[in-house]
C-alpha positions as a printed Julia matrix, in Angstrom:
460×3 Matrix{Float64}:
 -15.09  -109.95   -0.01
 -13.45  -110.54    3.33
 -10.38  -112.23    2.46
 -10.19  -108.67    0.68
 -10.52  -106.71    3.36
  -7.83  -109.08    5.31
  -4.9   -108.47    2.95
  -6.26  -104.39    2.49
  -2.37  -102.38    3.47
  -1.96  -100.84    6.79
  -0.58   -97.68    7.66
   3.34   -98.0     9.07
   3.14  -101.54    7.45
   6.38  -102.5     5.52
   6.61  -104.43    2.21
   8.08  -105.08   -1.08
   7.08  -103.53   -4.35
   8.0   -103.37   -8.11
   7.56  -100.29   -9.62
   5.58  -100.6   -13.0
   5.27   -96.79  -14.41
   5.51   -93.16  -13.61
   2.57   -91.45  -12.12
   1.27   -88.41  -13.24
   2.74   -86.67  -10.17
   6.14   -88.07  -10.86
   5.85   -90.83   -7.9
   6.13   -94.72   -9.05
   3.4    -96.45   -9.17
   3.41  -100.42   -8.34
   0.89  -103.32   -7.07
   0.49  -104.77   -3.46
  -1.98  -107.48   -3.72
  -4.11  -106.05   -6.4
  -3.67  -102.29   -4.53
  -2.23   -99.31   -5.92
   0.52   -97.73   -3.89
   2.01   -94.62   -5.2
   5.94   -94.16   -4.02
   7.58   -90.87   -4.25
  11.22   -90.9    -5.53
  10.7    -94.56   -6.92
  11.36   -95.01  -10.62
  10.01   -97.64  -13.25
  12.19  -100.93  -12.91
  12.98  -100.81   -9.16
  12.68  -103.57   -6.54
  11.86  -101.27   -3.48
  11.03  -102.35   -0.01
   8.19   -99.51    1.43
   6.49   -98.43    4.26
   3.42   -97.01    4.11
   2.58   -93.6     5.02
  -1.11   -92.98    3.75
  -4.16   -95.41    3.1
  -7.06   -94.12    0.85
 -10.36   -96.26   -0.32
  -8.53   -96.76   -3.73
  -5.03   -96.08   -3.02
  -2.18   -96.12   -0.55
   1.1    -94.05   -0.28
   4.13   -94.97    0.71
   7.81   -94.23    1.3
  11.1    -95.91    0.49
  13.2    -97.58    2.57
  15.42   -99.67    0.37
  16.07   -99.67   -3.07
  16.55  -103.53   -3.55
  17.02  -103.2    -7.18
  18.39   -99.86   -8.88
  16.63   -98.47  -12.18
  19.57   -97.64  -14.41
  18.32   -94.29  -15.13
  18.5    -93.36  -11.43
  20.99   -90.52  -11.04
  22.65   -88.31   -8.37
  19.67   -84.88   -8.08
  22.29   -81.7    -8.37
  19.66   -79.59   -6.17
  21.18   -79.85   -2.37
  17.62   -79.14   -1.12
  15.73   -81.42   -3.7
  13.87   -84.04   -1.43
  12.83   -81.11    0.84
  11.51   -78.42   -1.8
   9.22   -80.28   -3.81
   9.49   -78.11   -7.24
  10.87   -80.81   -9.02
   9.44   -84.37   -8.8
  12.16   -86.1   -11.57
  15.8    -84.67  -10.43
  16.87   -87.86   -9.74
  15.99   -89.29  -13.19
  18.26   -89.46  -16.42
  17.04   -86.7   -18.79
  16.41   -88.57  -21.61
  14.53   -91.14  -19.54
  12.38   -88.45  -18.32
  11.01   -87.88  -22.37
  10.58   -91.34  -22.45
   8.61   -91.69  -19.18
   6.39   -88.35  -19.78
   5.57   -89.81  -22.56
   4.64   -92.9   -21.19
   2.45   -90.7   -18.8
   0.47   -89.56  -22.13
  -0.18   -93.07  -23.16
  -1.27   -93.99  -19.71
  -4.02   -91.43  -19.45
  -5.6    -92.16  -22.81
  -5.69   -95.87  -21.98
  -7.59   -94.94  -18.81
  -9.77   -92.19  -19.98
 -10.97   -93.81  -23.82
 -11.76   -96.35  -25.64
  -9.39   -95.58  -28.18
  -7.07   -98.36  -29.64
  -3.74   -96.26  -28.09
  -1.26   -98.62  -29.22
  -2.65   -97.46  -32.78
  -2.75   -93.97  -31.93
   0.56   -91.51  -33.89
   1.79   -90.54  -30.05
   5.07   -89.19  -31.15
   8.77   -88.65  -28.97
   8.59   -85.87  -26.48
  10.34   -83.08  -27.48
  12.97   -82.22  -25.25
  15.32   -79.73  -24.34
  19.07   -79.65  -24.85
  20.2    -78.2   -22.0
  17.18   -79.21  -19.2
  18.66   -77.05  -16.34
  18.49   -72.71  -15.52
  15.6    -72.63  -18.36
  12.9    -70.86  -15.95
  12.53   -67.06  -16.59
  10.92   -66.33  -13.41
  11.03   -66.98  -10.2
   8.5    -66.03   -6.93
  10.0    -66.82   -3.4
   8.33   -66.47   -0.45
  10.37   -64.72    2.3
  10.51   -65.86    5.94
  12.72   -65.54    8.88
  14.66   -68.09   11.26
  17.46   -67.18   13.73
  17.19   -63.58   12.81
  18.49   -64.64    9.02
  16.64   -63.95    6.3
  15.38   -66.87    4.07
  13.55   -66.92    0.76
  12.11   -69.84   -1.06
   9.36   -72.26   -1.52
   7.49   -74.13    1.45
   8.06   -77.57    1.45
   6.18   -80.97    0.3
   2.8    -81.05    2.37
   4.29   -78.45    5.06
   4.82   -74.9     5.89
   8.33   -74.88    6.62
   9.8    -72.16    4.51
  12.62   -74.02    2.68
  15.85   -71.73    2.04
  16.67   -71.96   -2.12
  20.38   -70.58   -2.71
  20.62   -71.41   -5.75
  17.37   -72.94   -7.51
  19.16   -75.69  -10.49
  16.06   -75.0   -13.27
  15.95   -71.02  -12.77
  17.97   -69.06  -15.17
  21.14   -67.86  -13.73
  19.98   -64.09  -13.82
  16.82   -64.81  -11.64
  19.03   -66.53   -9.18
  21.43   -63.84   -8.86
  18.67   -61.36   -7.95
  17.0    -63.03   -6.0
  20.42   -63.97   -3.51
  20.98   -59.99   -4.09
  17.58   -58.79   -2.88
  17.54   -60.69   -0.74
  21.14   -59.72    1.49
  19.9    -55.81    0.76
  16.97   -56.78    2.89
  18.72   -58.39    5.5
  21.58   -55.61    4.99
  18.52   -53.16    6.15
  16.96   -55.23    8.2
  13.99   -54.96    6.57
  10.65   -57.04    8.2
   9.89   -59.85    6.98
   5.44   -61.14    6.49
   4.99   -63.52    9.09
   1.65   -65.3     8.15
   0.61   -66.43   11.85
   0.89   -63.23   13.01
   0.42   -61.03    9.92
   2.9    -58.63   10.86
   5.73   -57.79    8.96
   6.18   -56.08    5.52
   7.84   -57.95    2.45
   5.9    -61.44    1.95
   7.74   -62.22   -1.76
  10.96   -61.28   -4.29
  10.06   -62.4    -7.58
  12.68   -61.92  -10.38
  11.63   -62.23  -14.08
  14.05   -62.1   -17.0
  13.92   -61.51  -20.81
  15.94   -64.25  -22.02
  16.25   -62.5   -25.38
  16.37   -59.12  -24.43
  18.45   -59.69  -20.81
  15.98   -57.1   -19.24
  15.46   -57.74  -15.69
  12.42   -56.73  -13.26
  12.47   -57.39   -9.85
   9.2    -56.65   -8.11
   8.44   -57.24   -4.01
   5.03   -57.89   -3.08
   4.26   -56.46    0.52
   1.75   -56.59    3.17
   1.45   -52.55    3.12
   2.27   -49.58    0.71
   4.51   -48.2     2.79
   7.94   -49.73    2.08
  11.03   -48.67    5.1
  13.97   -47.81    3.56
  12.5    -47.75    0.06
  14.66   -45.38   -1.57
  18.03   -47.01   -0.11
  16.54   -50.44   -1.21
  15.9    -49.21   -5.15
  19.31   -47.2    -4.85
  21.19   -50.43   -3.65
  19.07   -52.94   -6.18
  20.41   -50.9    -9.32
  24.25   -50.59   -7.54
  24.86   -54.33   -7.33
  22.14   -55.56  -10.76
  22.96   -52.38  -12.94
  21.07   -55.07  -15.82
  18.29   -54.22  -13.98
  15.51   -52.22  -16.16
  12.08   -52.25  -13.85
  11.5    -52.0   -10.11
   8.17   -52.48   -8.99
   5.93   -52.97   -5.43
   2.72   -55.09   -5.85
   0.43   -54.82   -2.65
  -1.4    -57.4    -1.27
  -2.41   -57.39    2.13
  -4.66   -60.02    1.83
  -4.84   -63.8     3.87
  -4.14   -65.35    0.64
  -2.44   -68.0    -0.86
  -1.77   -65.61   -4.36
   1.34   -64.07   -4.22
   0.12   -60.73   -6.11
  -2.68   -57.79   -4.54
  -4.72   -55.82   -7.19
  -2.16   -52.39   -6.72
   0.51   -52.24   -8.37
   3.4    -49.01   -7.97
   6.67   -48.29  -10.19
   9.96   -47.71   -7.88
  12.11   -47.56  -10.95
  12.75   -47.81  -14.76
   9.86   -48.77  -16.85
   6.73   -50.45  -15.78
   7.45   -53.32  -17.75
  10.58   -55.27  -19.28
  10.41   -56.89  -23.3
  10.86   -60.22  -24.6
  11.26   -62.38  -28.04
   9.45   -65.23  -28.74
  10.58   -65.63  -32.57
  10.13   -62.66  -34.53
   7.64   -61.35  -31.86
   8.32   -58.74  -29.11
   5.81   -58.68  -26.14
   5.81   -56.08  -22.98
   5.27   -58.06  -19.59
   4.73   -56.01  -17.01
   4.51   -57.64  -12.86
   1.5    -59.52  -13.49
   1.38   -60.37  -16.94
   1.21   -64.06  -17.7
   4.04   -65.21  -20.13
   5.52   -69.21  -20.62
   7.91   -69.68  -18.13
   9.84   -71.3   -20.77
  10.54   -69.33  -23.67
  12.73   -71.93  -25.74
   9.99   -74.5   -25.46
   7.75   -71.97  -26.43
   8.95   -71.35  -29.77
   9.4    -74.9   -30.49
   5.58   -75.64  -28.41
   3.77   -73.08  -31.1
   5.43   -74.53  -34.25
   4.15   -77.87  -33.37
   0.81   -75.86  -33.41
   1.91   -73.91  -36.72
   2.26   -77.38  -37.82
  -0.72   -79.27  -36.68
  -3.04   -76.21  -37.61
  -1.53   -76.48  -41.22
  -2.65   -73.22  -42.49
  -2.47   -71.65  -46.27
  -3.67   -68.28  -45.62
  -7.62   -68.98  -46.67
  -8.56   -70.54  -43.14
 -10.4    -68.67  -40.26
  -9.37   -69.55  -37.22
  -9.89   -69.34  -33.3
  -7.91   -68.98  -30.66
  -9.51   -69.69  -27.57
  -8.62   -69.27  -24.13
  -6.02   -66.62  -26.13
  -4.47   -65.16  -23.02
  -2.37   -62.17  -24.6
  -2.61   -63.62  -27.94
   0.2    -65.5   -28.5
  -0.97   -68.17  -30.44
  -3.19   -66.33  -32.26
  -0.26   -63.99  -33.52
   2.13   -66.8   -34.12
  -0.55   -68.52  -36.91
  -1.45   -64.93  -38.23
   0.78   -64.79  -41.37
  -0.9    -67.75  -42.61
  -4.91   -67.49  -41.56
  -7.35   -65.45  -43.14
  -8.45   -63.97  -39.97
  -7.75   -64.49  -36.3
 -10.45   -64.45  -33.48
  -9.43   -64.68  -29.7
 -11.84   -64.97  -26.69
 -10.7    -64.61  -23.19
 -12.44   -64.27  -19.82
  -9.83   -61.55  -18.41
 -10.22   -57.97  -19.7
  -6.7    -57.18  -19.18
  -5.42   -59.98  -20.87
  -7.33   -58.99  -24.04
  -6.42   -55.2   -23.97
  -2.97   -56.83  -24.34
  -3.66   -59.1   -27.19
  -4.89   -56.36  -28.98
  -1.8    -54.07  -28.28
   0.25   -56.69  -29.47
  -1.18   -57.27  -32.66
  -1.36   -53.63  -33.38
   2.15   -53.56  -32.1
   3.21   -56.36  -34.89
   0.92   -54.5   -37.59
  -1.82   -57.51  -37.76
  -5.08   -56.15  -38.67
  -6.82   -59.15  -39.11
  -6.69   -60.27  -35.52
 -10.35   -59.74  -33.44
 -10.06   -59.87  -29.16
 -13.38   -60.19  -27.19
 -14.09   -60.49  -23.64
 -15.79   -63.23  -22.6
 -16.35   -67.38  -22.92
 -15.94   -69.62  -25.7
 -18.53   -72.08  -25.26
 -20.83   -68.65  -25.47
 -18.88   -66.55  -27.89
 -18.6    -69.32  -30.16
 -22.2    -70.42  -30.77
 -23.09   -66.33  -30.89
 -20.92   -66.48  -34.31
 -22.18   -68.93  -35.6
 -25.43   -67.64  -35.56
 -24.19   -64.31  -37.48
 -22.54   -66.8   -39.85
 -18.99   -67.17  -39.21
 -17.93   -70.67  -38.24
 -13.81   -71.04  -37.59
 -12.1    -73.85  -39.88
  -9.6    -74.4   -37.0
 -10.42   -74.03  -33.57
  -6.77   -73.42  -30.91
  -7.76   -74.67  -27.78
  -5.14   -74.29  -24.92
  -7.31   -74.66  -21.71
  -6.06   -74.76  -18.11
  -5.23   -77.93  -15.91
  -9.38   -78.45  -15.82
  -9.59   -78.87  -19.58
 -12.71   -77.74  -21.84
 -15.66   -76.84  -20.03
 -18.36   -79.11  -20.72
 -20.39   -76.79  -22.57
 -18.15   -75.76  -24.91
 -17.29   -79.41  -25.7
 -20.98   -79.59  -26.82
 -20.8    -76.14  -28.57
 -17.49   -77.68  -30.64
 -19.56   -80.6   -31.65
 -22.19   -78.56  -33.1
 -20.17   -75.68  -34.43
 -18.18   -78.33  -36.31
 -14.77   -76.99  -37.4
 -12.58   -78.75  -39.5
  -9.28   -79.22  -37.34
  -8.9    -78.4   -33.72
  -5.14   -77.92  -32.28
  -5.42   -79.18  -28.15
  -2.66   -77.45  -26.53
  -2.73   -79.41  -23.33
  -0.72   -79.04  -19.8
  -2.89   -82.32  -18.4
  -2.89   -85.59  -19.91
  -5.66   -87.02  -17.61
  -8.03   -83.99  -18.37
  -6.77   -84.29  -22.46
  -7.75   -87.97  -22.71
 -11.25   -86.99  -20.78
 -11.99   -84.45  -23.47
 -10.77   -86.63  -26.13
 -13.56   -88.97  -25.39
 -15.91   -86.81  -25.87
 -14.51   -85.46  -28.95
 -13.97   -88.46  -30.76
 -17.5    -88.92  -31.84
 -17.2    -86.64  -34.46
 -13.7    -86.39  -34.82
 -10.27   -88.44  -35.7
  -7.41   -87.73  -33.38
  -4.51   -87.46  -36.04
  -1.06   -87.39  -33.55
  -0.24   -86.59  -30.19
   3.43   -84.73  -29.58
   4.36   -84.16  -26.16
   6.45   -81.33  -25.81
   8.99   -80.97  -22.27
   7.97   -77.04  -21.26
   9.43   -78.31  -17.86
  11.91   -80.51  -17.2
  13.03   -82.44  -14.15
   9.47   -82.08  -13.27
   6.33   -84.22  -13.43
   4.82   -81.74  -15.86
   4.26   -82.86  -19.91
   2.22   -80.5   -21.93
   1.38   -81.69  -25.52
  -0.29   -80.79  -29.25
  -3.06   -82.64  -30.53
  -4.51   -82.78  -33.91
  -7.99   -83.02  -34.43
  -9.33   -83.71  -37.76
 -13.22   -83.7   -38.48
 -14.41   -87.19  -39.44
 -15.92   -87.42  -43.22
């Protein structure tokens, strides 16, 4: 035990390192005497030399100081403000090397979190994207000041230094543009700026979202107060230089908070809300609604659920965690009957709008939480043939891990955005069921991020 603790790292100490893998943050991950050290910017392959930054009980960090040995996926990050931003982790990694690696990430977790045979395991090529770049539909930068100019962007890794975004490389192009022309109106005006020290100051955030289909475009600036300056010169000026524009709006939130929206909400201009496609559906979004930032992945993300749900218009299904209903109204032509459960009121007043809106009358929305909405069913006598599942970063709630296992569907569909918390709730699922493939799907690219489908199929 103390010859251990002899060779243990040391913080500023320098070293060599292989890189074995990808983390699940993006950083490479490689052994110093037995330890773990994590390396941001390192990729699978390399012969780095380190220094390290950060020592934990089971881990250190560490930074790059020479790349001994290049990967041969490394590759020149287009972003001029990359290293400093932090929105991406995998910029400077060949694209289709990133599908490999995310993929890799997958594999990693369920070796780590089951007992499963994963080599066995159907864990299929991430789908990818064709063009991996301007794909995001929205965008929300912060605003800040510095030498009188105006600034807006995202606050840099593990700092507060506002970090100026020109031109952001996985934003669409339209989001870009408005966001450069907000923000020179605000400047032009002069405008305050939030300043979070001293909580004075009026605009804290621009956020830009577009319809990709539709090319409808809604700006909307969150403030500190309700009272705007120069609001009607700012709305007139907006629609002069974006005439594409379709929705102005003010969100409120004079709160010390990390969220970037307040609970009020006021129209400048145009509608209240812009549209957008997904397939042959057409969905309102208005300032806060939550949509996939993503919209091409999206389509391709729900027919891998389409797919692994296998439906021929007999089954009953569930669509948990339903959000505005998305998935649930993407299955609908072929289920007998859809039922959707949701903690957020809003979010289910939506889902019901849009399946009126798209004329599906066998759709049912209720407030409140699966692992208790679920069992309450049940007892009346209705028990769900395939159960959608498409939880947040957490995973499934414990109890409604145990309320699967006794309500017993036949298939479950795991939409996942966390491998780590997917393989955990795997292991608990495999006692009664089979997992029948895995496909990873890229929603974001030149990120860390790998969300995937996973068929479930009830054993016996």
């Amino acid at each position: 035990m103390k010859q251990e603790q002899s060779v243990r790292i040391i913080e500023k100490q320098t070293f060599p390192l292989t890189i074995k893998r990808l983390g699940i943050n993006g950083e490479g991950v490689g052994y110093f005497k037995k330890q773990v050290v994590f390396v941001p910017g390192a990729l699978p392959g390399e012969e780095v030399v380190v220094e390290a930054t950060k020592i934990q009980p089971k881990f250190a960090e560490a930074r790059i100081k020479k790349i001994r040995k290049k990967s041969e996926h490394r590759v020149a990050p287009p972003c001029p403000v990359y290293e400093e931003c932090g929105g991406c982790q995998l910029q400077h990694l060949d694209y289709r090397q990133q599908l490999v690696e995310k993929r890799d990430i997958v594999k990693q977790s369920l070796e780590r979190h089951t007992k499963l045979n994963v080599e066995k395991l159907d864990i299929r090529d991430t789908l990818g994207m064709e063009n991996p770049w301007n794909y995001r539909n929205k965008s929300q930068f912060q605003v800040g000041q510095r030498d009188g100019k105006l600034l807006a962007g995202l606050y840099g890794i593990n700092s507060h230094k506002l970090v100026d975004i020109q031109h952001c490389a996985v934003q669409h192009s339209a989001t870009n543009k408005a966001t450069s022309t907000v923000k020179k109106i605000l400047q032009d005006l002069k405008v305050s700026v939030y300043n979070e020290k001293t909580r004075k100051g009026v605009v804290r955030t621009i956020v830009a979202r577009i319809g990709v289909k539709t090319e409808e475009l809604q700006i909307v600036l969150i403030t500190s107060q309700r009272e705007l300056p120069h609001k009607d010169e700012i709305v007139a000026r907006i629609k002069q230089a974006l005439p594409e524009v379709t929705s102005i709006v003010q969100n409120v939130n004079g709160q010390k908070t990390s969220l970037i929206f307040g609970d009020e909400t006021r129209l400048l201009e145009g509608r209240e809300f812009i549209q957008e496609t997904l397939g042959e559906l057409e969905f309102e979004l208005s300032a806060r609604t939550f949509f996939q930032l993503n919209p091409e992945q999206t389509v391709n993300l729900y027919n891998e659920v389409k797919e692994a749900a296998g439906l021929t218009g007999v089954e009953k299904v569930v669509d948990a965690y339903c959000g505005v209903g998305t998935i649930g109204l993407w299955l609908a032509d072929g289920a007998d009957e859809i039922r959707g459960m949701d903690v957020i009121a809003d979010s289910i007043e939506d889902a019901e709008k849009n399946a009126e809106r798209h004329g599906i009358s066998h759709a049912t929305y209720v407030v409140g939480k699966a692992e208790q909405v679920l069992p309450k069913w049940a007892k009346e006598g209705w028990k769900p043939d395939v159960l959608v599942v498409d939880p947040p970063r957490t995973g499934l709630d414990q109890q409604l891990l145990n309320t699967i296992l006794k309500v017993k569907p036949k298939k479950i569909v795991y939409v996942s955005c966390n491998p780590s918390t997917l393989a955990k709730d795997i292991s608990v699922l495999v006692s009664k069921y089979k997992v029948g493939y895995i496909q990873p799907v890229d929603m974001f690219p030149q990120t860390s991020h790998i969300e995937s489908v996973t068929s479930l199929i009830l054993k016996g």
